[in-house]
Structures are given as structure tokens and as C-alpha cells.
C-alpha positions as CSV (number, residue, x, y, z in Angstrom):
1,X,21.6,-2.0,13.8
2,X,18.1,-1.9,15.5
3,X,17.2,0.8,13.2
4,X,18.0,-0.8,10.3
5,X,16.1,-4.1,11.7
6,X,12.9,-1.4,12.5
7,X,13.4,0.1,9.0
8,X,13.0,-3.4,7.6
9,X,10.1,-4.9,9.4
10,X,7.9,-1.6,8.7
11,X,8.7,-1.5,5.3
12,X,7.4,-5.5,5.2
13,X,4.2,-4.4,7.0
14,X,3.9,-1.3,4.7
15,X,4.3,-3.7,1.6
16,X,1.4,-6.8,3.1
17,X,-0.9,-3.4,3.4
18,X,-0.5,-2.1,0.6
19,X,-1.0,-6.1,-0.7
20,X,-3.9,-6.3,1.2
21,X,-5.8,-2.9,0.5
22,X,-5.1,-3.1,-2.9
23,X,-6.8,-6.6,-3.3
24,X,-10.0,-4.9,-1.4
25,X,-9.8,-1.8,-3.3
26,X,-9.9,-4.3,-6.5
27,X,-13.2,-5.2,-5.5
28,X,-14.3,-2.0,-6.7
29,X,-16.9,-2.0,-9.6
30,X,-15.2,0.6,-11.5
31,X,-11.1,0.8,-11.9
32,X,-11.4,4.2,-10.9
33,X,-13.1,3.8,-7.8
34,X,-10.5,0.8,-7.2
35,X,-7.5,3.5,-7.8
36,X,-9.1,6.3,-6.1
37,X,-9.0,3.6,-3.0
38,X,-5.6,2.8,-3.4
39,X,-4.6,6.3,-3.4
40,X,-6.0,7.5,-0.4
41,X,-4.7,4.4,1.1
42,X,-1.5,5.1,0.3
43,X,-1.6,8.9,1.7
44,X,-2.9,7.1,5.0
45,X,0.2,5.2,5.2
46,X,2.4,8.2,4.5
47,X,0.8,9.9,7.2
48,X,0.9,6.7,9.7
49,X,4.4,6.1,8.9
50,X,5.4,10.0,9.5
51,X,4.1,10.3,12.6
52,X,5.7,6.5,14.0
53,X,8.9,7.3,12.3
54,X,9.4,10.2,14.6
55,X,9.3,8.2,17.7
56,X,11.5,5.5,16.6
57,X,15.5,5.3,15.8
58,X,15.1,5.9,12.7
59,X,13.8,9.5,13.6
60,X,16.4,11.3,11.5
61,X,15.4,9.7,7.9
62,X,11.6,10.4,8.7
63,X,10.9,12.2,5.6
64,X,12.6,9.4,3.2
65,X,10.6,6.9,5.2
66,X,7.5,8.3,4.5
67,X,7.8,9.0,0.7
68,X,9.2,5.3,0.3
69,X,6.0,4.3,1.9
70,X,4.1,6.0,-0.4
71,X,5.6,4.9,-3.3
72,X,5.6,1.3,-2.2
73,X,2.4,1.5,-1.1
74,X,0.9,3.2,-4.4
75,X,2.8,1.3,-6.6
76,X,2.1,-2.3,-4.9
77,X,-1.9,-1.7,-3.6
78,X,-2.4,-0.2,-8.0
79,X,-0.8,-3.4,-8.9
80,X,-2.6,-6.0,-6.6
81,X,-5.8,-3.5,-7.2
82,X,-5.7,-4.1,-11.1
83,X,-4.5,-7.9,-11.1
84,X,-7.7,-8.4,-8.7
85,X,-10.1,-6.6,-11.5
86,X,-8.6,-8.4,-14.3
87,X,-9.1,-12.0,-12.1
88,X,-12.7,-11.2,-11.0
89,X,-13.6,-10.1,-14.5
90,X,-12.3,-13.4,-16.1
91,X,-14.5,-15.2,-13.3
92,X,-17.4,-13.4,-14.3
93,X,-17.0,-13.8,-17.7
94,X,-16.7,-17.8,-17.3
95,X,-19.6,-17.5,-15.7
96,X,-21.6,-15.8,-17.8
């Protein structure tokens, strides 16, 4: 059960970081700086998820851990990333 309830919470955190860089990476001028942004932050927390996964009792999953971390976290930080240029580019053109 306790690797199920570690599973669980790191996938949240995972998900709020991938939330979280994508709405900085949307700050970006360009959409392809903003994307470039969210990819390499979603190889970073492949690689961060690998190497804690190893340690923890989930150990024997490790690989599936780390590819559903990148997929969550590409997926989620290119959503939040675009949804972030399309509401600073209706405030600029309100603005303006």
C-alpha cells in the first residue's frame, strides 16, 4: 500500500510542476521558446523522477514511472504554456 500512496503523491507533485513551469514557460515571447521550455522541463523531471524512483518502493516500476512523468509533464506544462500565451495576448491586446 505505501507504494501505491508514494506513486500517488509524486505523480500530484509531478502534475503542480508541470502546472507551474508551464505557466512560466508561457511567459515566453515566442510559442516556441515557450515549448522549447516545457520540453526540457519535462526531460528534467524524467530524469528527477528516475533517479528517486530507484530509492523508493516503487523501485521495480522505475522505468514506467519515469515515461508517465514525462508524458504528464509534457502534455500538462504545453497545455498551461499555450493557455498562458493565449491569456497574456488577449490582455495585451485590450490594452492596446
Amino acid at each position: 500500500m505505501q507504494a501505491y500512496e508514494s506513486v500517488f503523491w509524486g505523480m500530484a507533485i509531478v502534475v503542480l510542476a508541470a502546472l507551474a513551469g508551464g505557466a512560466v514557460a508561457g511567459c515566453f515571447r515566442r510559442r516556441r521558446n515557450s515549448l522549447i521550455g516545457v520540453s526540457l522541463q519535462s526531460c528534467v523531471t524524467t530524469i528527477v523522477v528516475a533517479c528517486l524512483a530507484t530509492r523508493g518502493p516503487a523501485a521495480d516500476i522505475t522505468t514506467l514511472l519515469a515515461v508517465a512523468a514525462f508524458l504528464f509533464s509534457l502534455v500538462i506544462g504545453t497545455a498551461a504554456a499555450l493557455l498562458t500565451h493565449r491569456v497574456r495576448g488577449h490582455r495585451t491586446m485590450h490594452r492596446g
